[in-house]
C-alpha positions in Angstrom: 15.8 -24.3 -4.7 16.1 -23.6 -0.9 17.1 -19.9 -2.4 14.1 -19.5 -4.6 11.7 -20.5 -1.4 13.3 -17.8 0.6 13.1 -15.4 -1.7 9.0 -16.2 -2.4 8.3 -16.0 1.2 10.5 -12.3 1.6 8.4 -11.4 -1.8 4.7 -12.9 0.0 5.9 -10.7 3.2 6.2 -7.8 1.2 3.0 -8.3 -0.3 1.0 -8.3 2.8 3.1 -5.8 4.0 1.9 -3.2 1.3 -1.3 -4.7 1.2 -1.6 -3.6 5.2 -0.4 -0.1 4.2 -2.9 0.2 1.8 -5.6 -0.6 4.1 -4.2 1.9 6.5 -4.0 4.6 3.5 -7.4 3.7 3.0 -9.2 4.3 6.5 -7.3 7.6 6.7 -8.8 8.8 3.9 -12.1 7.6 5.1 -11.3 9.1 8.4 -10.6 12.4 6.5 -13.3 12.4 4.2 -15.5 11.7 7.1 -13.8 15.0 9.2 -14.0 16.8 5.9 -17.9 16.3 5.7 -18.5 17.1 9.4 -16.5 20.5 8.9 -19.1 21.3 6.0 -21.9 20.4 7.4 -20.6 22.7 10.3 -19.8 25.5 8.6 -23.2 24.7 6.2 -25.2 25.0 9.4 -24.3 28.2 10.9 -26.1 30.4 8.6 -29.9 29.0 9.1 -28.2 28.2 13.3 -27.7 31.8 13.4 -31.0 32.9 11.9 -32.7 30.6 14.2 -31.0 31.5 17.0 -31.7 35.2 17.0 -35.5 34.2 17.6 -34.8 31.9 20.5 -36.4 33.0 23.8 -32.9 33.8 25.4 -32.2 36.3 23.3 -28.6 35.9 21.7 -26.9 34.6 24.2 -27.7 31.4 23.9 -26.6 32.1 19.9 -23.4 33.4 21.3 -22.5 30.6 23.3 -23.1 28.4 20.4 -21.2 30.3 17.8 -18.3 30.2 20.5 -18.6 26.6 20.5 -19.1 26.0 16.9 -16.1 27.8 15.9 -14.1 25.9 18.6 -15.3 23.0 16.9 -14.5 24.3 13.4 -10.8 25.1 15.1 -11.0 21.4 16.2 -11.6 20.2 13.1 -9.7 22.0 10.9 -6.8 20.8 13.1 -8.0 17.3 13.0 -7.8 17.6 9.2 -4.4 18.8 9.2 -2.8 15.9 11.3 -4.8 13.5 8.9 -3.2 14.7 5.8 0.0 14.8 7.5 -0.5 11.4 8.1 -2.0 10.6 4.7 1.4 11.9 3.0 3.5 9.9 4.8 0.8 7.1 4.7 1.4 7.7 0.6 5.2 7.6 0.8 5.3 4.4 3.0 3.1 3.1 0.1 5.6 4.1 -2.3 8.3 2.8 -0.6 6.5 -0.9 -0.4 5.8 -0.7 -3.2 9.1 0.0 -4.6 10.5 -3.1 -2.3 8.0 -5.4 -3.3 8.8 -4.9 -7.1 12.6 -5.1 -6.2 11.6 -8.4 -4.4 9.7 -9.8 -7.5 12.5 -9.0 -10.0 15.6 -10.7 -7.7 12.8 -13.4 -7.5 12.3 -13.7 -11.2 16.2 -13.4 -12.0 16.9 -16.2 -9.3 14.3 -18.3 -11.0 16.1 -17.6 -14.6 19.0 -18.6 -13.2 17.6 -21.9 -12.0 16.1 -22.7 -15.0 19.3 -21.6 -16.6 21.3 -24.1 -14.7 19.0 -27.0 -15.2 18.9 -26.5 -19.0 22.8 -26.8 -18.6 22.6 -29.7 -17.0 20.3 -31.1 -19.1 22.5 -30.2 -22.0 25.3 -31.6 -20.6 23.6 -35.1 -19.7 22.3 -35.2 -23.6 25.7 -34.2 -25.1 27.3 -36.8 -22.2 24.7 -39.5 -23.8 25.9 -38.4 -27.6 29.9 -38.9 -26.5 28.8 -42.9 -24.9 26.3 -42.9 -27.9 29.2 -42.0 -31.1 32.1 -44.2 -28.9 29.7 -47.5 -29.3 29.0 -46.6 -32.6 32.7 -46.2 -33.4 32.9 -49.4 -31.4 31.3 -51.5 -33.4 32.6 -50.5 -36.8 34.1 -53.0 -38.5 
């Protein structure tokens, strides 16, 4: 029995243990999803930026200084994506690998409990075929 508790609480660990990498799967995505849209609406602004800024009072370079610093940003971004879906993959495999342990964990869970059960049906068993021994010898007892 002592076996079977163990083994619950190593399969409850692994569990929450997936159940943590999930959630960290999860915000990277957002995190990505969110650099993803900032990168778009980036690159969605430059054309009506650079209109605009060709009829600022500056002339263009204020619209050059911006442009440098909007593609710096792009560069920042597209890097930032990059290390996110690095980290996403190995986010993913981590996942796998959890959940791959945490299956593992719930079959050698469910065997031990077969085996229990197994055991105690034996015993059982043997207690009622114990009773039908004592049960037949007073029978045979009392025969004339």
């Amino acid at each position: 029995m002592r076996r079977i508790r163990i083994l619950e609480s190593l399969a409850r660990l692994e569990r929450e243990e997936l159940d943590r990498r999930r959630r960290e799967l999860a915000n990277l995505e957002d995190r990505l999803a969110a650099v993803r849209t900032c990168a778009r609406q980036l690159r969605d602004a430059m054309p009506s930026e650079i209109v605009a800024g060709w009829n600022l009072a500056g002339g263009p370079a204020p619209l050059g200084r911006w442009l440098a610093a909007a593609h710096e940003r792009d560069r920042t971004l597209r890097s930032e994506t990059e290390t996110l879906e690095a980290q996403r993959e190995r986010a993913i495999a981590e996942v796998e690998a959890r959940y791959a342990a945490k299956r593992r964990g719930e079959l050698i869970l469910a065997r031990a409990r077969g085996e229990l059960r197994a055991r105690e049906v034996e015993r059982e068993q043997r207690q009622l075929d114990e009773l039908a021994v004592l049960r037949r010898a007073r029978e045979v007892d009392r025969s004339p």
